[in-house]
N, C-alpha and C positions, 0 to 999 in steps of 0.2 A: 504494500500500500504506500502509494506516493507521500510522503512528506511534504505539508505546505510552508514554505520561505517566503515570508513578503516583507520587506526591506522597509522599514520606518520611512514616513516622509521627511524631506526637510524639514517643514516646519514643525513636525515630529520633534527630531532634533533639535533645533532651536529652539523651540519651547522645552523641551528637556533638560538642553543649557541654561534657559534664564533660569529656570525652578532653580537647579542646584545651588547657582550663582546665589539665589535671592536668598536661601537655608543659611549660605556657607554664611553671609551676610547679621542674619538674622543668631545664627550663633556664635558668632562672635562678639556680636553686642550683648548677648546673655549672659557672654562667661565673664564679659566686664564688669555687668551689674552682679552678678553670681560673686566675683571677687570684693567689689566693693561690699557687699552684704558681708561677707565673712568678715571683713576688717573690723565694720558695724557692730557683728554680733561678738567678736572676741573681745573689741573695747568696751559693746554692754556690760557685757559680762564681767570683764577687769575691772569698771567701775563701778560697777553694785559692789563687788566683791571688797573694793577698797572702800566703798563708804561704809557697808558693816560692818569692817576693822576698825575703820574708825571713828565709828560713833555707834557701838555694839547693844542697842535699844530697839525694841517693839517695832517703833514706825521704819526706822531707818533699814532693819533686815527686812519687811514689807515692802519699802521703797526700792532696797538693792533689787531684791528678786523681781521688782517687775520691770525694774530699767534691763537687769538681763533677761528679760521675757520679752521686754521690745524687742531686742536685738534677736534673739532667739524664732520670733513672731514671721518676721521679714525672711529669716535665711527658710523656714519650714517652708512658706507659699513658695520661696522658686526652686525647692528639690521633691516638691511633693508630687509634682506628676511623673514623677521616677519610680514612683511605687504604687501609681494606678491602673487597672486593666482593664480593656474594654471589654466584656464578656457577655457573647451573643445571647437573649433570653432563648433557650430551645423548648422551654414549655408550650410553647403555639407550633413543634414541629414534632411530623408524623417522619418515622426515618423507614425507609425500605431498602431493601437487600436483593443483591442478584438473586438470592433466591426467590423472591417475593415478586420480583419485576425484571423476568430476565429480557427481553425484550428494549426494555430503559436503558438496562446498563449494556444493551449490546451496543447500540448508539453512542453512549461515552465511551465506551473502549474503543470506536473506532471514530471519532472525536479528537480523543486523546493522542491516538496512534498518530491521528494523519497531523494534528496541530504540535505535537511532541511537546507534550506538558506531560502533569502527574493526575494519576486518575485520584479524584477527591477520597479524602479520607472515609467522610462521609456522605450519605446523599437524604435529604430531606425533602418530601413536601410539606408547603405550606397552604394557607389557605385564598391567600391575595391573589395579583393580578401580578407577577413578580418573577423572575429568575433573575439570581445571583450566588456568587460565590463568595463567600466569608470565613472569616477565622476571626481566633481573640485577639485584639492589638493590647499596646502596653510598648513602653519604650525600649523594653530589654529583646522585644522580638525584633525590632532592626536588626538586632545583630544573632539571635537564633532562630530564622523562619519558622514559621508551624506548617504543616500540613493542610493547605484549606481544605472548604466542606461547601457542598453545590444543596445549594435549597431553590425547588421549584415549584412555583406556585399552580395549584390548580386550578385558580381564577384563570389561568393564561392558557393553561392548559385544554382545558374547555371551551378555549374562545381560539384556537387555531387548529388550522390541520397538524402532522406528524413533520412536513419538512419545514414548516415554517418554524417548529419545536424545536428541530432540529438546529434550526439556523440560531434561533435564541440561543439554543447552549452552545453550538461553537463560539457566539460573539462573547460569550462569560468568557470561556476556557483562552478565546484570544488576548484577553489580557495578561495570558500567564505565557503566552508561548514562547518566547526567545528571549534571548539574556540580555539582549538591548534593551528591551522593555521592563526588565526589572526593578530600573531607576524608579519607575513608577511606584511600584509598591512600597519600594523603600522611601520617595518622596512622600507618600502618603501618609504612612508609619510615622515620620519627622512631623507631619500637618499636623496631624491628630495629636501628635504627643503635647505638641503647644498649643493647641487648642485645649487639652485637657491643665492644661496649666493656667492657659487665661479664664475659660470661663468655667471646668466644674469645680463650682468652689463652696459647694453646699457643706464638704463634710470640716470644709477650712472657715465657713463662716460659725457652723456648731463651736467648734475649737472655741473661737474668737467670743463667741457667746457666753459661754460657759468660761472660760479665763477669767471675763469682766465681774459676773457674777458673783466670782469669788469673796471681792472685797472691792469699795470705791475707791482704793487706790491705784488696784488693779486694771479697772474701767478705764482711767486715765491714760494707759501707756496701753491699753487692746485698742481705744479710741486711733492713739498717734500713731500706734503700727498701721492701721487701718487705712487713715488718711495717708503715709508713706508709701505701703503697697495698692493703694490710689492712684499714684503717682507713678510706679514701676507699671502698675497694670496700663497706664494711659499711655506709655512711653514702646512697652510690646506690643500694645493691640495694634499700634500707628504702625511697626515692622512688621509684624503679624497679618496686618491687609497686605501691604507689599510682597509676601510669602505665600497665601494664601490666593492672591491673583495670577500669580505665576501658578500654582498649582494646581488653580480650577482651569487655567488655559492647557495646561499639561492632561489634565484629567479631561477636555472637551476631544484633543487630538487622539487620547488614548482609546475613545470610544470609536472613532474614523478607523484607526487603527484595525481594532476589533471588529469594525463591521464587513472591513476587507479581509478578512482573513472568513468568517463568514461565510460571504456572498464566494470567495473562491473555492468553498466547498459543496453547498449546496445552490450556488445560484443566489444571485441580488435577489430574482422577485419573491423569494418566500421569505426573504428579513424583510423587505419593502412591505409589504403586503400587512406582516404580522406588526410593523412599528407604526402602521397608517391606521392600524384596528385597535391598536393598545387604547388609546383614550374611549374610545367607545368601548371595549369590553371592561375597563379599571370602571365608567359609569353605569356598568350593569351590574356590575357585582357590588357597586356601593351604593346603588339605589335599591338592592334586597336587604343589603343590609340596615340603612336606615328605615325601611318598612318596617323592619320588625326591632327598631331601637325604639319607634312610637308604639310598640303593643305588648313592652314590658309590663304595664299597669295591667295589659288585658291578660297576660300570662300564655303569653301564643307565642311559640317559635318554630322553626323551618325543622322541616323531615330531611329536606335536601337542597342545600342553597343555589349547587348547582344547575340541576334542572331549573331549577327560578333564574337563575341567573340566564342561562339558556334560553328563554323565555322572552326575559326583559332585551335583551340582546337584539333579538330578531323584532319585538316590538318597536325599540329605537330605532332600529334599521329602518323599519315602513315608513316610521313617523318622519324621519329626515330624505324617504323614497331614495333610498340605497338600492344597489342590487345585489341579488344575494345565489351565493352559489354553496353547492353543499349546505345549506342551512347556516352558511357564514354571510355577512357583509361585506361586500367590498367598498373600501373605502377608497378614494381618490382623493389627491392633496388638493384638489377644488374644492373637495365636501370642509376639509380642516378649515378651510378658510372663508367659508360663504357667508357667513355674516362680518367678518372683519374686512371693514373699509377702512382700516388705518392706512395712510400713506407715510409713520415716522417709522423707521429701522433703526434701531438704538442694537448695538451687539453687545450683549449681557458678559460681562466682563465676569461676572461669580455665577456664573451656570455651570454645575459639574458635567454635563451633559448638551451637546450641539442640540438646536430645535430638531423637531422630527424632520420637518420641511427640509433643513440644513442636511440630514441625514440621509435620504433618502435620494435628495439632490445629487448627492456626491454617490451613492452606489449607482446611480442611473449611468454617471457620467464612467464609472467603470468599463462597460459594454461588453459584459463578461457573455459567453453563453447561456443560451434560457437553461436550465438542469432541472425544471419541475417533471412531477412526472405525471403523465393522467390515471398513475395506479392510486395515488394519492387519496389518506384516510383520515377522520376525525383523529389527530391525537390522542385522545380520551380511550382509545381503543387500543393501543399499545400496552395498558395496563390493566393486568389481572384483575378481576373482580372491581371494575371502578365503580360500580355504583355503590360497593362494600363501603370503599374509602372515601366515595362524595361524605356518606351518611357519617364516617367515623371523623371526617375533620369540621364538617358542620357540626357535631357535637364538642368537638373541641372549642371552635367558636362560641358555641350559647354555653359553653361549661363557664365563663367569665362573667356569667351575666347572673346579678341578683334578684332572683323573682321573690315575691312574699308568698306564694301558694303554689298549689299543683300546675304546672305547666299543660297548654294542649296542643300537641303537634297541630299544625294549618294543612289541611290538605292541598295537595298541587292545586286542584281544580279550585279552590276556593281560593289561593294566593293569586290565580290570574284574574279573577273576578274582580277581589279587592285592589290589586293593585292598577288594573284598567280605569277602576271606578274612581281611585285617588288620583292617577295621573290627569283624569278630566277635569278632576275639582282644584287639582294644580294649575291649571291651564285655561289659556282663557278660550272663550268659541274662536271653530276653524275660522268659521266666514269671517272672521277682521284679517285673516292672509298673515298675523303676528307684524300690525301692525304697533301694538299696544304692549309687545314683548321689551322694547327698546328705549320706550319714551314712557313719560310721564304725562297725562296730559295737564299742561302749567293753566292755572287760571285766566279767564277772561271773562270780561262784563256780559254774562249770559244776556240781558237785554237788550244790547247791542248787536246780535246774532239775528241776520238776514233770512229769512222765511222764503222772499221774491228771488233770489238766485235759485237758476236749476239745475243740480249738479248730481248727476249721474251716479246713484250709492257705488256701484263695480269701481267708480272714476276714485271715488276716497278712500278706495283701498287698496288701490292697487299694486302691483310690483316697484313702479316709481316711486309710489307716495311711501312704501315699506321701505327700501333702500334709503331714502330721505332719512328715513329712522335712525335707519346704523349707520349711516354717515355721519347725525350730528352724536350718536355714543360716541363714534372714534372721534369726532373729534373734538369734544369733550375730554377723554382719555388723553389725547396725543398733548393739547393744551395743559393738561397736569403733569406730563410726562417733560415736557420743555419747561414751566414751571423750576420742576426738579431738577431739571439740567442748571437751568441760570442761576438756581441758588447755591449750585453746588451740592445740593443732596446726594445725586449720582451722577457720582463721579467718572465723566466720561468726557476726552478731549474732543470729540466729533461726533455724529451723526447724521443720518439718510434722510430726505424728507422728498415723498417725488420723485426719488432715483437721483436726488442731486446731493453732495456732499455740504454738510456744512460744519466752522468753526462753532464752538459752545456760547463764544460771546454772541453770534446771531440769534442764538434761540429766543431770545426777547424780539427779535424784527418778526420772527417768523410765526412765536408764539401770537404777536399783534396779528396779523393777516387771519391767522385760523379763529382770533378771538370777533372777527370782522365775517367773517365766514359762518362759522356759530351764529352770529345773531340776524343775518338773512337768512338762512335758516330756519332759524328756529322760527321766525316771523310767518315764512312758507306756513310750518307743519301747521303755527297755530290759527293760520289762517284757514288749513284745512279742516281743523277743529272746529273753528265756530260753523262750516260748512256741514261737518255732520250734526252736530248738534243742531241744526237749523234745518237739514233734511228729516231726523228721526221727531224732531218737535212737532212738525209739520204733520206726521203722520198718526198724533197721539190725541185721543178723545180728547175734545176741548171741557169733556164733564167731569174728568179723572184724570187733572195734568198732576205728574210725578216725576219726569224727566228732568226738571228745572230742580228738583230738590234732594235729587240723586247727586247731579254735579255742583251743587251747592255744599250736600256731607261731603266729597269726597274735595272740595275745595279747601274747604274746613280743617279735615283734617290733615292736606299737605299740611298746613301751617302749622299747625300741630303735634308733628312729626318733625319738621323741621328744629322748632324748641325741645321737644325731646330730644332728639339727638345732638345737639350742641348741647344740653345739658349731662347726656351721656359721656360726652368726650372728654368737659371738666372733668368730672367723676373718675374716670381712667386714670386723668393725668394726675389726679391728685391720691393716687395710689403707685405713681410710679415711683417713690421714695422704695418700696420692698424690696427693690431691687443694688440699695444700694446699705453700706455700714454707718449706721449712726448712733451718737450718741441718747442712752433713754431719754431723756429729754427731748429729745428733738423730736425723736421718734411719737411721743406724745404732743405733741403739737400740732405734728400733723396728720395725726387722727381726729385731733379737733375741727380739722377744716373736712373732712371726712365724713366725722358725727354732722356738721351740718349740712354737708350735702345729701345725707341721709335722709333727714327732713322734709326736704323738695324729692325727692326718689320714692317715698312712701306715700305723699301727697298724688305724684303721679300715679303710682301703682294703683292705690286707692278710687282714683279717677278712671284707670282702665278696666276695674273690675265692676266699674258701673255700666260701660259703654255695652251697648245693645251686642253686640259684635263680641264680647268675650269671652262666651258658651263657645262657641265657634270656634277662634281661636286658640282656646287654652287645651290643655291636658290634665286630665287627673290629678298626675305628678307636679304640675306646676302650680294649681289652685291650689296643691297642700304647698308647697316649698311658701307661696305670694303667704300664706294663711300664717305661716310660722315665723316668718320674717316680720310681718305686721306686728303681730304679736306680743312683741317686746323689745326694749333696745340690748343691742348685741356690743358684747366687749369682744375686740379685737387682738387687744396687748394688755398683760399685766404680769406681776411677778417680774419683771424685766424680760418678759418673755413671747414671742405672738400665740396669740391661738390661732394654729394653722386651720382648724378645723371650722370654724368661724370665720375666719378669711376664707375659704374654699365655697364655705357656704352664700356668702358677700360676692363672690364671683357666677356662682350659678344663677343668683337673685338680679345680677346685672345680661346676665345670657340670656335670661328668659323674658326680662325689659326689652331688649334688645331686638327678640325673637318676636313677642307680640306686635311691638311698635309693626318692625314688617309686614308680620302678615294680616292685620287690621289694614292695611293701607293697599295691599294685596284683597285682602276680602272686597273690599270696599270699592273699585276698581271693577272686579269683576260681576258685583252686584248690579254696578250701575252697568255693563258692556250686556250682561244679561236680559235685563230689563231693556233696553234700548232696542235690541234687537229681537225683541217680541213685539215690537210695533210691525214690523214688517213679516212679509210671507216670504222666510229664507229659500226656502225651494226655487222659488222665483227668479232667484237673484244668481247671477255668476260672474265671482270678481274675475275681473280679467289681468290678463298676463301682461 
């Protein structure tokens, strides 16, 4: 069996080069601050030591030991990711064995042979929309490899034929295959280690917590370590992006890599195919599973998520009029893209991963031969008893989930029922063509709405007037995106706009133009609006007018909505202190700005649970969480301590704010699109194209 050799690109290379360059960079600014901390912590310590010599009393051995605890404090955070390991959770994996799937492993053996890698230690599946390859990282395996472990998800499995499976796993295995490519793993190893230094710092903020507690003179010198490694942390994370950009450019090429190695085994169109289907099959399998995250209170879970998933799959397909072969989708990069009218190209400088587009682009441009075969089978079918293992990893899946009573499997037959019937109640009616999916419709003087114009219902919905839609999304979007450019948010020296290049100090010329553009526009859509409004008015018994006071609630409440949610933002930001070391003091003070935001956040609540619309929108679960929340005021911090579990609960009380707000404004929308077009005789009517 031929051996596959495909030679790194240049820019492979060279982005390989900057990585190492930016490490070698970034460690030697460490070992500087690493040094300096030692000198720190050996002079703490020499002068605790000699102030207890020499003034040998209560305060001053309490003082000595916490000035060498400062020093001591500083050298722990930057050797502590020396001795942290990332350790895969394998509780969510089912592992299978040649014996168990000979078929599986005949394909990695002969995977492996032809990529000349190592056949995986282990093999796992999982339950996702996923294949990859993993092991435990930790700083010490830079320099002792582990043996990785291949976990492939059934989500994906289920949603491709057998070579497009096939191609998935050679593209895993291709990032292990030749010794040129190892830089990678090893650059990797290095990321992660300094990432586990700069941000997991839970078990080093406990430390820091409990040192203070000790004693208030202790607090004093946990405080200034704090503020000092502050300061070290602000000083890496600045090298830490510079390392980390080089590495995600490293990690985008390694994926190009891997897809050529691939497509030269089995053929581009079955990775094509399978990387053009991945977003539609990951939203099939996560639209079964939030199904049944809303019928936890009902006590209902899946016999087989698969088969649902399967299901949901070829429903999305219709609903987006895909075509379908084998009972798969074919997707085309037209379909990815039919609602996006953005014309700005910003190239995602921290994307581990090239866009699919970008992806799929570049194997075309290979012009390898077709190698599909028309013997070709569900993948699902390669494995012994899968409908055994659909049932045993979907119980793994709801093993995580807490019910309060006896659970009732959902029959297949009744999962498509419900879920047909929710996806309609999610959606607004066909006949608006989803014009109403994209826009809001913004206020205007319903009086002022023309009756004597005659405009054609087909004429107000049509493909034109829908496009208009997603035009001003994108460019709305693209105007927040050049926003972020000119402030420096993202950090990026160029971008595309139109196919033309431009410097970052233009984005404010260019942001003007689209913000000029935006607003004839918008002038268009809402011109079209008072036009329907003034067509369906037209049509409504003069003895039972209701039209006018639909889009009047739904007026109403944008603005409504609107002070909710800037009030919700405060609320965020004034919790974004948790994330940071402070003194109790301070940390009390601003729970006081907290406690009073609370005030107005209950007042609202309070106001929603009166609105007509709250039956409707709520959950079980959420009218007891609102119930208990109300209830009483909740302590956050005491003891010098948080209640995590009271902040947690503080959080889910803001997601379910959050959550109603939408879908009352969502309901309400659809009430009124309802009702409007019951004035007319739909059958009648055919929007045109």
């Amino acid at each position: 069996m031929n051996k596959i050799t495909i030679e790194p690109s240049v820019s492979f290379k060279k982005q390989a080069a900057k990585a190492k360059r930016a490490i070698v960079l970034f460690v030697l600014f460490y070992l500087l601050i690493l040094v300096l901390s030692m000198g720190l912590t050996a002079g703490c310590i020499y002068a605790g030591m000699m102030l207890i010599v020499a003034f040998p009393k209560f305060i001053t051995i309490v003082l000595g030991v916490g000035l060498a605890s400062f020093g001591v404090l500083i050298f722990i955070f930057l050797v502590k990711f020396m001795f942290k390991s990332t350790q895969e959770d394998t509780s969510y994996l089912y592992e299978v064995t040649r014996k168990d799937q000979p078929e599986l492993f005949s394909i990695i053996d002969k995977l492996v042979q032809r990529i000349d890698t190592n056949f995986p230690k282990k093999v796992y599946l999982t339950p996702e929309v996923n294949a990859a390859v993993f092991y435990h990282t930790g700083f010490w395996t830079m320099f002792f490899p582990l043996k990785k472990n291949l976990k492939i998800g059934l989500g994906l499995v289920n949603a491709s034929t057998k070579e497009e499976l096939t191609a998935v796993l050679a593209h895993e295995f291709g990032h292990f295959s030749q010794n040129t490519l190892k830089v990678g793993s090893y650059i990797y190893n290095v990321n992660k280690a300094i990432y586990n230094m700069l941000y997991e710092n839970d078990s080093y903020h406990d430390l820091l917590q409990k040192f203070s507690s000790l004693t208030a003179y202790f607090s004093i010198f946990a405080v200034l370590a704090a503020r000092v490694i502050d300061g070290i942390r602000y000083l890496l994370q600045k090298m830490y992006e510079f390392v980390n950009k080089e590495y995600l450019g490293l990690s985008r090429e390694m994926e190009f890599h891997a897809d050529e190695i691939a497509a030269n085994i089995t053929g581009a169109a079955s990775l094509q195919t399978s990387l053009l289907r991945l977003e539609l099959a990951d939203a099939s399998f996560n639209s079964v599973i939030n199904f049944y995250e809303n019928r936890i209170a009902d006590l209902q879970q899946s016999e087989n998520v698969y088969e649902e998933q399967a299901f949901v799959l070829q429903f999305l397909a219709n609903e987006e009029d895909l075509s379908m072969t084998d009972h798969l989708p074919q997707v085309q990069l037209k379909d990815l893209n039919r609602y996006d009218q953005s014309k700005l190209v910003i190239e995602n400088q921290w994307a581990s991963h090239p866009s699919t587009e970008d992806r799929v682009n570049r194997l075309a441009a290979l012009t390898l031969p077709n190698m599909s075969s028309p013997e070709d089978k569900p993948a699902m079918s390669i494995f012994k008893e899968a409908e055994k293992i659909q049932q045993e990893l979907t119980r793994m899946i709801f093993k995580q989930v807490k019910y309060d009573g006896k659970v009732e499997p959902l029959p297949y037959t009744k999962f498509k029922t419900l879920y047909t019937e929710e996806y309609a109640k999610n959606s607004f009616p066909k006949f608006y063509n989803g014009y109403y999916d994209f826009k809001d419709i913004e206020a205007f003087e319903l009086s002022t709405a023309s009756t004597e114009e005659k405009v054609l219902v087909e004429e107000l919905f049509s493909a034109k007037q829908v496009q208009k839609t997603q035009v001003l999304a994108a460019l709305e979007n693209d105007i927040e995106q050049l926003r972020l450019i000119g402030d420096r948010s993202l950090k990026v020296k160029t971008f595309d706009y139109d196919g033309q290049k431009y410097q970052r100090k233009e984005s404010f010329r260019i942001k003007k133009q689209l913000e000029d553009q935006k607003a004839r526009l918008a002038e268009e859509l809402q011109t079209n609006d008072r036009n329907i409004f003034a067509h369906f008015l037209a049509q409504e018994h003069p003895t039972q007018p209701a039209l006018q006071l639909y889009y009047e609630r739904y007026f109403n409440y944008q603005k409504a909505f609107t002070e909710r949610y800037q009030f919700l933002t405060r609320l965020q930001n004034s919790l974004d202190f948790l994330q940071e070391t402070l003194p109790v003091d301070e940390i009390q003070a601003r729970f006081q700005t907290v406690h009073a935001n609370e005030v107005t956040l209950k007042n609202y609540l309070r106001a929603m649970m009166e609105e007509t619309t709250f039956e409707e929108v709520s959950t079980t679960e959420m009218k007891k969480d609102l119930e208990s929340y109300l209830s009483r005021e909740w302590r956050y911090f005491g003891a010098e301590a948080f209640n995590e579990r009271s902040l947690q609960f503080l959080f889910t009380v803001m997601n379910h704010f959050a959550y109603l707000m939408s879908r009352t404004k969502f309901v309400l929308k659809k009430q009124l699109l309802v009702y409007q077009l019951s004035l007319i005789q739909v059958e009648q009517v055919e929007v045109k194209e």
